[in-house]
MARMI-560685 format. One line per field, with one value per atom (N, C-alpha, C): x, y, z. Coordinates in steps of 0.2 Angstrom, whole numbers, plus 5000, padded with zeros to 4 digits. Example, Ala and Ser with C-alpha at 12.3 -4.5 7.8 and 13.67 -1.06 7.14 Angstrom:
<pts>
east [5066/5062/5066/5064/5068/5064]
north [4972/4978/4984/4989/4995/5000]
up [5039/5039/5039/5035/5036/5039]
</pts>
This chain:
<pts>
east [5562/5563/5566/5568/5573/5574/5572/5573/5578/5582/5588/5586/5592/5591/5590/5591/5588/5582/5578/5571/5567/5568/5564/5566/5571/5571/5567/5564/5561/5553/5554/5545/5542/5549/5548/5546/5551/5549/5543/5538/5534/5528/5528/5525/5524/5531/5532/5532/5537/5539/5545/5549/5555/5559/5564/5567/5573/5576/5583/5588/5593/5597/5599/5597/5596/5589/5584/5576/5576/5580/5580/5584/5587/5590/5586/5583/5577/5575/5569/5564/5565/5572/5573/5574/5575/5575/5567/5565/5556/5552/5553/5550/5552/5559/5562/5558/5557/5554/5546/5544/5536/5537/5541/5540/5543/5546/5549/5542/5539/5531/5527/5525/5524/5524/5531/5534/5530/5534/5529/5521/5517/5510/5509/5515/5513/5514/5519/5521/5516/5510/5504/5501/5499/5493/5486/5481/5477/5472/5474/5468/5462/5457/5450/5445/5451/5447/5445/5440/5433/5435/5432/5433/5431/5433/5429/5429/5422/5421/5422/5423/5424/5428/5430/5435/5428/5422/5418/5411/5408/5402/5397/5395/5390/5385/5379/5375/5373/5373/5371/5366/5361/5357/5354/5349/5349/5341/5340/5334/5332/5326/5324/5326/5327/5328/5325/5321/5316/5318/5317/5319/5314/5315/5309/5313/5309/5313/5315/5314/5318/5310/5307/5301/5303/5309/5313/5313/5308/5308/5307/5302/5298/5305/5308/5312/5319/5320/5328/5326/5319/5317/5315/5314/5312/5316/5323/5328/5328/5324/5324/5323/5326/5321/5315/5316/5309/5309/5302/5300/5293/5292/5287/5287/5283/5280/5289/5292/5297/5303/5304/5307/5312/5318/5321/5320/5317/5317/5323/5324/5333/5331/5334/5334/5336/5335/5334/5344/5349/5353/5355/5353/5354/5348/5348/5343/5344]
north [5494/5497/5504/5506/5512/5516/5523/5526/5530/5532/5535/5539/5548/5550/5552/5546/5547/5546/5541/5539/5547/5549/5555/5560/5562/5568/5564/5558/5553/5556/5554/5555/5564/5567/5573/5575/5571/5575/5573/5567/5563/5570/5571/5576/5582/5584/5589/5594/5593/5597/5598/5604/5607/5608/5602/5603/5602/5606/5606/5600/5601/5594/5594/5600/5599/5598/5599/5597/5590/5587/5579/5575/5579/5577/5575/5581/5582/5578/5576/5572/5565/5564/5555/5552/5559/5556/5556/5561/5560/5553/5552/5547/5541/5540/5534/5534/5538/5539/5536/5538/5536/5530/5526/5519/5517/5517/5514/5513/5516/5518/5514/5513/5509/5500/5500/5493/5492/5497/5493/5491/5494/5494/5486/5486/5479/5472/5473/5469/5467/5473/5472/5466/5463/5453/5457/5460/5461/5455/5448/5444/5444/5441/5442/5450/5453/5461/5462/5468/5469/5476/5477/5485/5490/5497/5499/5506/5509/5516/5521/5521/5522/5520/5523/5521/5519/5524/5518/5518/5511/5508/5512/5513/5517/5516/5517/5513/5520/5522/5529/5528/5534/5537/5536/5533/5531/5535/5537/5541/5538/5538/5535/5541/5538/5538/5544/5548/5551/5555/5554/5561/5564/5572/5578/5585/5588/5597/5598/5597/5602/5606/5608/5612/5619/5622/5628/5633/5631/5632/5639/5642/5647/5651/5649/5653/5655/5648/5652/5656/5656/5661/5669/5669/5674/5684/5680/5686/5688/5683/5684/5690/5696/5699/5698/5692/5689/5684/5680/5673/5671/5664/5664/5655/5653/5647/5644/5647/5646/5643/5647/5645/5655/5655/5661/5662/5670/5671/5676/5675/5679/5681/5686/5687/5685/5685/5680/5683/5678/5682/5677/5673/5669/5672/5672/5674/5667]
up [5472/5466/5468/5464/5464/5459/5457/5454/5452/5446/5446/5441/5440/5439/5432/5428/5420/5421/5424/5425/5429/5431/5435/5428/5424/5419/5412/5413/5408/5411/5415/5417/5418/5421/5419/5412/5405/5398/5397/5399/5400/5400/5405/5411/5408/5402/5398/5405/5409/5416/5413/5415/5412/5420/5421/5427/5426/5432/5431/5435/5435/5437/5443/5447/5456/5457/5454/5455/5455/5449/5448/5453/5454/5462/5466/5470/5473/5471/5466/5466/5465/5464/5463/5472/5478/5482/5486/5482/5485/5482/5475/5472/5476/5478/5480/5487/5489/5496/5496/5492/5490/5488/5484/5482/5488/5494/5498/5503/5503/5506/5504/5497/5494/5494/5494/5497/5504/5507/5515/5516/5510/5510/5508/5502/5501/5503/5508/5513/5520/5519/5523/5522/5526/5524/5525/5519/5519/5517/5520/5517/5522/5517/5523/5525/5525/5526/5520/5522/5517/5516/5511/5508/5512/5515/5520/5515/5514/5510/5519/5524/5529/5536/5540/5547/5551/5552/5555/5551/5553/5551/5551/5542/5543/5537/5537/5529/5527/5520/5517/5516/5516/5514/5507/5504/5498/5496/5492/5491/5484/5483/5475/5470/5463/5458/5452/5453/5451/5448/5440/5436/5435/5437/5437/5436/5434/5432/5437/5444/5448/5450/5447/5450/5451/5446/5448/5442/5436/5430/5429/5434/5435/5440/5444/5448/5443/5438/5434/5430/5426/5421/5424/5431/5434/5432/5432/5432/5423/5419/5411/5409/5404/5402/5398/5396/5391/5389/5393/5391/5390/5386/5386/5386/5392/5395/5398/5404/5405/5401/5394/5390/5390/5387/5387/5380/5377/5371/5371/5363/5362/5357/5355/5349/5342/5336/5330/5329/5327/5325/5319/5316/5310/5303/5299/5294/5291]
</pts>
């Protein structure tokens, strides 16, 4: 696949990117470069291999599921000028 200069000032307007027509120059040989990269990836035989979320073998850390306040309720009201039962009172500004 091969990209040409109306297609890179297409994807540019696309992007709503304002470039000029040495940029698109430029960029129709970087995009072409990057899908040429692309090609070889898919020319890769990845059958049988398995997904790796990693380079080496490792099993994460799993911790239960517990929804709780944090126990911090007392610590964020602290710097309040005024509360009452760790809630923030403010002042009334609607009648």
């Amino acid at each position: 696949m091969s990209v040409d200069k109306a297609t890179v000032q297409r994807i540019a307007h696309l992007a709503r990117i304002a470039i000029s027509d040495a940029d698109a120059e430029r960029m129709q040989g970087e995009l072409n470069a990057i899908l040429g990269f692309v090609e070889q990836l898919e020319a890769v035989d990845v059958e049988g291999v398995e997904p790796m979320t990693s380079v080496t073998p490792m099993t994460l850390r799993m911790r239960e599921d517990i929804v709780t306040d944090g126990d911090k309720a007392a610590d964020i009201v602290a710097s309040a000028p005024d509360t009452d039962d760790n809630y923030f009172l403010v002042p009334k500004v609607v009648e």
